[in-house]
C-alpha positions, -999 to 999 in steps of 0.1 A, spaced: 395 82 -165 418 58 -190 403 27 -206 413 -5 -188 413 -16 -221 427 -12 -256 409 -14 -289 420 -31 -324 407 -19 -356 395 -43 -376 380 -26 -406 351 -37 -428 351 -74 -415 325 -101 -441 313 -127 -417 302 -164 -421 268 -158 -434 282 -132 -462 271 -97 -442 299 -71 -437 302 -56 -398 315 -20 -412 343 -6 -388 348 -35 -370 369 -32 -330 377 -57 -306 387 -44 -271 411 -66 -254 437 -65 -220 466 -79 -219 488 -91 -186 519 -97 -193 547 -96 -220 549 -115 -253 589 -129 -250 609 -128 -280 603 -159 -297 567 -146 -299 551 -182 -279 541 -168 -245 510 -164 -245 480 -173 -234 444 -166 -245 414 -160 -226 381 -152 -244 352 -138 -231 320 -157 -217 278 -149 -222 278 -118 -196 317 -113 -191 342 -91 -205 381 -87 -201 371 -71 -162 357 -104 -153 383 -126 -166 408 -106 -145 393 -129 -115 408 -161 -133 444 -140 -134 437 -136 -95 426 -166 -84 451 -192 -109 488 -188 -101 495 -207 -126 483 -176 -152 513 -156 -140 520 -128 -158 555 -128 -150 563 -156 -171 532 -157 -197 515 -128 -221 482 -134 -210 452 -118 -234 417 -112 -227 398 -102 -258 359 -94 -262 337 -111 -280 314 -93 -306 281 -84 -291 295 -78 -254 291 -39 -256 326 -32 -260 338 -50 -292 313 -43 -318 279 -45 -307 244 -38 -314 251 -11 -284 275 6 -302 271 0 -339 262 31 -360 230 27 -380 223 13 -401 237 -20 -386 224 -6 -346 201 -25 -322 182 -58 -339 202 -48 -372 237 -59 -361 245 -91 -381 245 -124 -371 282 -133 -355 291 -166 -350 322 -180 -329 341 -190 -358 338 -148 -370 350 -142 -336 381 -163 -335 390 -151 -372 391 -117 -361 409 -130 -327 435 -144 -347 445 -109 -367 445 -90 -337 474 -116 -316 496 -118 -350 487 -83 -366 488 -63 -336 504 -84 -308 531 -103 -324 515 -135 -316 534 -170 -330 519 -194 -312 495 -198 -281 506 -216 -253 470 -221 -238 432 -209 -248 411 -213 -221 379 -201 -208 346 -208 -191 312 -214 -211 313 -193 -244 352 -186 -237 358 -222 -238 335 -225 -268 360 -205 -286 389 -221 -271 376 -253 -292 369 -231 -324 407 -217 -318 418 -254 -315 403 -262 -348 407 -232 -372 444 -229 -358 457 -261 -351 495 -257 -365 494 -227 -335 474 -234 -304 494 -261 -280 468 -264 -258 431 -254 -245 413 -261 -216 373 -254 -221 356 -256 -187 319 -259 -185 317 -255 -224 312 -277 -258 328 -278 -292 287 -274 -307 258 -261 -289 235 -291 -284 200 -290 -293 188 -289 -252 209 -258 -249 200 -242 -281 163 -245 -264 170 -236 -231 183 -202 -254 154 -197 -269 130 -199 -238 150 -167 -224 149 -152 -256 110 -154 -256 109 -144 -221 129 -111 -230 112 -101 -265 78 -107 -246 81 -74 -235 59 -48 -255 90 -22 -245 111 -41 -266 95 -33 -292 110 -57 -318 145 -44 -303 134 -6 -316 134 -1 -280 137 39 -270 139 31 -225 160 -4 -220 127 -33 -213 130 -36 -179 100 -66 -175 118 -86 -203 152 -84 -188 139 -91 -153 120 -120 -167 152 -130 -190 175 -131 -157 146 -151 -135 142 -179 -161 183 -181 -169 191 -184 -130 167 -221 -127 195 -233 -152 226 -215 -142 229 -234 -110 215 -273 -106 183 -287 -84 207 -297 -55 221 -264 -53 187 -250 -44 178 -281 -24 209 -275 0 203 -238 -3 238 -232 -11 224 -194 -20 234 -191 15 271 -188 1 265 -161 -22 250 -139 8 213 -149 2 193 -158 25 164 -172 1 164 -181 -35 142 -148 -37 168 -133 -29 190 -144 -59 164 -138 -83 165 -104 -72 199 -104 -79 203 -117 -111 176 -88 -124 197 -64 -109 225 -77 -127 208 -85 -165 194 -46 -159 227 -34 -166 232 -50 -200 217 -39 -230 188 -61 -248 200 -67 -282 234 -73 -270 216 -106 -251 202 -114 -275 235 -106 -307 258 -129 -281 230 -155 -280 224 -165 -312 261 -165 -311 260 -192 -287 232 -210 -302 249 -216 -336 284 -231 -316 299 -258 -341 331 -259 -348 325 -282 -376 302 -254 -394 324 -242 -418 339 -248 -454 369 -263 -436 353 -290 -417 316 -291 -436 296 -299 -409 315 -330 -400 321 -328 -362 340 -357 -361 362 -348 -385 367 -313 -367 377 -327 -334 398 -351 -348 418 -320 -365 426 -309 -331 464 -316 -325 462 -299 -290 467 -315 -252 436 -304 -243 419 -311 -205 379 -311 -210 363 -301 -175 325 -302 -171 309 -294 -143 285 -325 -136 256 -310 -125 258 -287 -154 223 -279 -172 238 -261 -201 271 -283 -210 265 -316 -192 294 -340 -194 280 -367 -219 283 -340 -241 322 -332 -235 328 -375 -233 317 -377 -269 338 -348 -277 369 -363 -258 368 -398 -277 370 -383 -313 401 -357 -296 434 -379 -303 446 -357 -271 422 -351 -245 415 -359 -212 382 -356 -196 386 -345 -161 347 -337 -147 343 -321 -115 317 -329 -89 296 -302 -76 262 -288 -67 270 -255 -81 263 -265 -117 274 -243 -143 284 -210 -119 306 -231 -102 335 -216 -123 324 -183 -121 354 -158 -112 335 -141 -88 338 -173 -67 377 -168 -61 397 -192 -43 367 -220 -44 379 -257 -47 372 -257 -84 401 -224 -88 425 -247 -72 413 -276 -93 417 -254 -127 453 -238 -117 463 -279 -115 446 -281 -151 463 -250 -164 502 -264 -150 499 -297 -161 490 -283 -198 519 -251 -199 542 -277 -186 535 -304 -211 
């Protein structure tokens, strides 16, 4: 069977922190074509469990990402199993060798694939839910003569210290595992990633959600039932890659580089983009205090929360022509249009 999917060559990449990812790939899709002038396009990263496959929901479900009119590119993050991964990394950089990526690696290696390969000028939109939105920020900042606009939904420009400990509480739960074995494992750790999924669920949706038992949506009749689900789900990925994409996460700031030098406010004020912030506000992860801050020191944001129960799943693609789809396609044409 074909690849859904193609794969840029990156080379020897040297990261942030000074390590070198030998024979560095990204996989990306792309919907769409770039036009002549080369500013068409429209970027979608990939979030903490997603790849390209999911992000096709958000292609489904937004009519405003029409392919017709926009080049619309979905690339993978490093650590997802199909960019460069501890999955798929020859030793001696394999399993819990893999170096540490950040967001800002990620984006820099983004931004030769859509001008080396794809022809990229300039991007009409980055957008993208949790992580993807992270790097939609990180675009808006390392690029901002190039990127017109970004909508981040349910995401943050830094990682805040409550998330970066609600990280390291699934973390434990997964490494807990003797099978893991230090992430030497030789069978995947099946009682660390059924633990990792049961703990991560109690955040990825909010306390009313499971008061009103909105599980009932999803096809579940008890929360049980979810759990179960979720386990099912995390067995299918592999451990380091958890845990290679979530130190990514925990080490979000756009401001953490020699460009910026840890001055956040400095960093968002670089970004020249129309961007429309949208938290969810009964999100445990990115809770919209966070995004308000974020939005004051933004010379062109809007902060536009939506209210929900769901908490951060509630812009899962998987939940397809929901209210929040039809409140993100608004989103998406007030920003192409300008």
């Amino acid at each position: 069977m074909a690849p859904d999917h193609e794969t840029f060559e990156l080379g020897d990449v040297t990261l942030q922190s000074g390590a070198t990812l030998p024979a560095a790939r990204l996989a990306y899709r792309t919907w769409g074509s770039l036009n002549a002038r080369g500013d068409n396009a429209i970027l979608m990263p990939t979030f903490y469990t997603g790849t390209h496959v999911r992000n096709e929901g958000y292609v489904h479900a937004v009519p405003a990402l029409d392919p017709a009119r926009w080049f619309i590119v979905s690339i993978d993050m490093f650590g997802n199993g199909l960019s460069s991964s501890p999955s798929n990394t020859p030793a001696p950089f394999d399993g819990p060798r893999f170096p540490a990526v950040t967001l800002h690696d990620n984006v820099a290696c983004q931004h030769r694939l859509l001008t080396e390969a794809l022809g990229v000028k300039r991007i009409a939109l980055v957008l993208g839910w949790s992580m993807a939105g992270c790097q939609a920020y990180e675009w808006a900042a390392q690029h901002p003569d190039m990127v017109d606009a970004i909508l981040p939904f349910c995401a943050s420009a830094r990682t805040s210290a409550h998330n970066r400990v609600f990280l390291e509480g699934v973390k434990a739960a997964l490494m807990a595992d003797a099978a893991f074995a230090g992430g030497d494992y030789t069978a995947p750790p099946e009682a660390g990633l059924r633990a990792f999924a049961r703990v991560y669920a109690g955040w990825a949706y909010s306390q009313a959600f499971y008061r009103e038992r909105l599980h009932r949506e999803l096809g579940f009749e008890t929360w049980e039932e979810l759990l179960r689900d979720w386990e099912r789900d995390h067995l299918d990925w592999d451990a380091n890659d958890l845990l290679a994409k979530l130190l990514t996460w925990q080490r979000g700031d756009i401001s953490a580089n020699a460009r910026y030098g840890g001055d956040f406010e400095r960093a968002l004020g670089a970004i020249r983009a129309r961007a429309i912030l949208v938290p969810c506000t009964t999100d445990l992860y990115f809770p919209p205090e966070d995004n308000a801050i974020e939005a004051r020191h933004m010379p062109n944001a809007a902060l536009r929360p939506f209210a929900s129960p769901w908490g951060h799943c509630v812009a899962s693609p998987g939940r397809a022509g929901s209210d929040f789809m039809r409140f993100l396609d608004g989103c998406v044409v007030e920003l192409l249009e300008g």
